[in-house]
N, C-alpha and C positions, 0 to 999 in steps of 0.2 A: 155342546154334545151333538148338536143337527150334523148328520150327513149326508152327503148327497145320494150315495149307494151306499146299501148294506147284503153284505153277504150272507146268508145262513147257508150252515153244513150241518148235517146231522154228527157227524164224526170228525176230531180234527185231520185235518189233511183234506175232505172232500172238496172245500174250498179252493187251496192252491192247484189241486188235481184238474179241475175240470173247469173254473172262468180265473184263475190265475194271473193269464195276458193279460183278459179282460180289465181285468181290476187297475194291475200294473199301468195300461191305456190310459186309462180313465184318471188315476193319481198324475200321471207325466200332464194330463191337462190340466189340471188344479182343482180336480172333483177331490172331496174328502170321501174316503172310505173306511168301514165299520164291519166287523166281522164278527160273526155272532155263531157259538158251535153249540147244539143240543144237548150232548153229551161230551163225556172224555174218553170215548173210545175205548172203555174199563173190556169189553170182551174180547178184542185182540187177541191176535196170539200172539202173535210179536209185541215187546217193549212193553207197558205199564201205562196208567192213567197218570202217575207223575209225572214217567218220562215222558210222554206227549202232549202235556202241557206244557211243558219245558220245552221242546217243539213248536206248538205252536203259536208262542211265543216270540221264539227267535223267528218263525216264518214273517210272521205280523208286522215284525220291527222290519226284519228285509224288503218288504212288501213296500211299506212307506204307511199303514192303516193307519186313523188315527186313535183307533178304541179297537179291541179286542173283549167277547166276553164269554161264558160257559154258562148254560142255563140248570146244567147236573141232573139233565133227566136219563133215570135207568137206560146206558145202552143195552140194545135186545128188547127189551121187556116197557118199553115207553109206550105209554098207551094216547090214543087223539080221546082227548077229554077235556072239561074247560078247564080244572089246574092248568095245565100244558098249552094250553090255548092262549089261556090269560097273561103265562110268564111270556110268551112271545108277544103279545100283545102291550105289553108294557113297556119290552123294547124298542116296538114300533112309536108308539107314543112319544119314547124319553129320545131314540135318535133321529124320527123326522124322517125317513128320507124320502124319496122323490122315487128312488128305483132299489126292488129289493131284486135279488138274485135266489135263488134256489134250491134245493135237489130236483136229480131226475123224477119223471111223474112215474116212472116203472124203471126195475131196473135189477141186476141178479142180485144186491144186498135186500133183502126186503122190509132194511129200516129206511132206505130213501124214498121209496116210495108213499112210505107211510109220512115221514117227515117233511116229502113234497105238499099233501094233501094239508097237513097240520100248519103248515107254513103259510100256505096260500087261501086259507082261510083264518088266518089269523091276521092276514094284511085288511081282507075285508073288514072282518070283525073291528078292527081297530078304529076303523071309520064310522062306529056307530053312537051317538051319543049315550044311549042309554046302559049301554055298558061302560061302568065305572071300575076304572084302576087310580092306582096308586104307585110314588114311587119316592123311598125315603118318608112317607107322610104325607107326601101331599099330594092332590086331587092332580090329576094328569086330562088334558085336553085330547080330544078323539084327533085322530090322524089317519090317513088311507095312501100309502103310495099311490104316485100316479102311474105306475108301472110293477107288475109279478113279473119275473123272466124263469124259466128251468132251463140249469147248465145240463147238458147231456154228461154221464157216467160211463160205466161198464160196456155197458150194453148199446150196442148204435140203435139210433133212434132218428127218424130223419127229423134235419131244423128246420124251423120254421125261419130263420135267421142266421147268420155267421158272424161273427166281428172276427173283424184281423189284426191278428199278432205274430205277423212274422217278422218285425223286429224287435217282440218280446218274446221269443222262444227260450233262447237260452237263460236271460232272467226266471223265465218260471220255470225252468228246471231247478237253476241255483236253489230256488225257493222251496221246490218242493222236495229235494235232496235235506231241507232242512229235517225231516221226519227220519232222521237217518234209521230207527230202529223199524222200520217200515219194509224198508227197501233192501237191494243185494248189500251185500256182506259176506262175502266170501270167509271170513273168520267169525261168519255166527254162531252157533251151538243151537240158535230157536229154530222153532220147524218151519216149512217152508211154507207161504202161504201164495194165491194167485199173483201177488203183487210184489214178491218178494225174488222173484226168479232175477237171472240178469239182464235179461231183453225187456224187461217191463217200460221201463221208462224210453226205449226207442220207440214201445208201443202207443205212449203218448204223444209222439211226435207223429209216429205216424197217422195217429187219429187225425192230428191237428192238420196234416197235411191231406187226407182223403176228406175233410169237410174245406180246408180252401178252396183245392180244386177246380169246381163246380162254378168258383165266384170268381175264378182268375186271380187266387191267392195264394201266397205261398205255405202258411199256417193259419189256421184258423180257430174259434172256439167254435160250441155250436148250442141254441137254443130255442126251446119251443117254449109258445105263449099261449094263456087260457084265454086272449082275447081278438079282436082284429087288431093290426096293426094300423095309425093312420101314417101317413108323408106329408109332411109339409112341400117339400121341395125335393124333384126328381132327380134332381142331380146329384142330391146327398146320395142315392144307391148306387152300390160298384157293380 
């Protein structure tokens, strides 16, 4: 079950949304990747917590991840508490990994933010021995990423970092087109939501393309960290 990254989204879709390439990257080099959503997205306006299960699902398998999983906390109304704490904690534990991913730390849904903070103290937490979890019955060993990252959202946010995918662009579209009840649909009947217009997804693009930029990239993701960053070797930066 160890992976090397794992993603948390508070809603499905915020994963493929916003480090998508990333991921996509990172599987093309033989990292395993684990995707881990808070809730099912039940307050939508658009589509159902069935149907975006079913969603994010088929994202997952397009993805290449090797686990997907739903933690079923109240969307909307999920509170940072230690239940909540602890369920994340447990996954930390049972998938290992090295590098978790994030939500935004601010941002115009005001469950990511909330779920950034829940998240990124839940990584620490996991690192502590004297808190004891479980999982299926038996006793779970502490664990702490050696890395928290937050993918940037809605809202720009300057990175503290870029990785580049601009020869994963159109794959994470493919992927994120997978949320079909999400997005434009000119034959929908649901109402219209910010994300749901028909430019939305050249808006992702061109996010992607106003954080390469800067780095002499063509697409890029973008990410802020609660820590310093170290470099081993200078020539790894573009």
């Amino acid at each position: 079950m160890k992976v090397d990254i794992l993603a948390i989204g508070v809603h499905p879709d915020d994963i493929e949304l916003s480090c998508g390439g990333t991921l996509l990257r990172h599987i093309d080099m033989g990292k395993k990747v684990g995707l881990l959503d808070l809730t099912k997205g039940e307050l939508g306006t658009r589509g159902s917590a069935s149907i975006r299960m079913k969603e994010a699902e088929e994202a997952s398998k397009l993805m290449g991840a090797i686990v997907r999983g739903n933690l079923g906390m109240e969307d909307g109304f999920f509170e940072y508490n230690q239940t909540n704490l602890l369920k994340i904690i447990q996954v930390i534990r049972l998938m290992r990994p090295e590098i978790v991913l994030m939500n935004a730390i601010t941002d115009r849904h005001p469950d990511h933010g909330r779920a950034a903070k829940l998240s990124a103290d839940a990584c620490y937490y996991a690192g502590l021995e004297k808190i004891k979890t479980e999982w299926e019955g038996i006793s779970q060993e502490k664990w702490r990423p050696k890395a928290a990252y937050h993918y940037t959202q809605d809202r720009y946010i300057k990175p503290d970092f870029v990785v580049d995918i601009s020869t994963y662009i159109d794959r994470k579209i493919d992927i994120i087109m997978c949320y079909k009840s999400q997005f434009y649909d000119p034959n929908s009947e649901e109402p219209n939501t910010p994300i749901s217009g028909k430019h939305f997804i050249e808006s992702i693009k061109s996010k992607s393309i106003t954080f390469g930029r800067p780095a002499s990239l063509d697409y890029a993701e973008a990410f802020t960290v609660n820590r310093t960053i170290g470099v081993n070797n200078l020539f790894d930066l573009v």
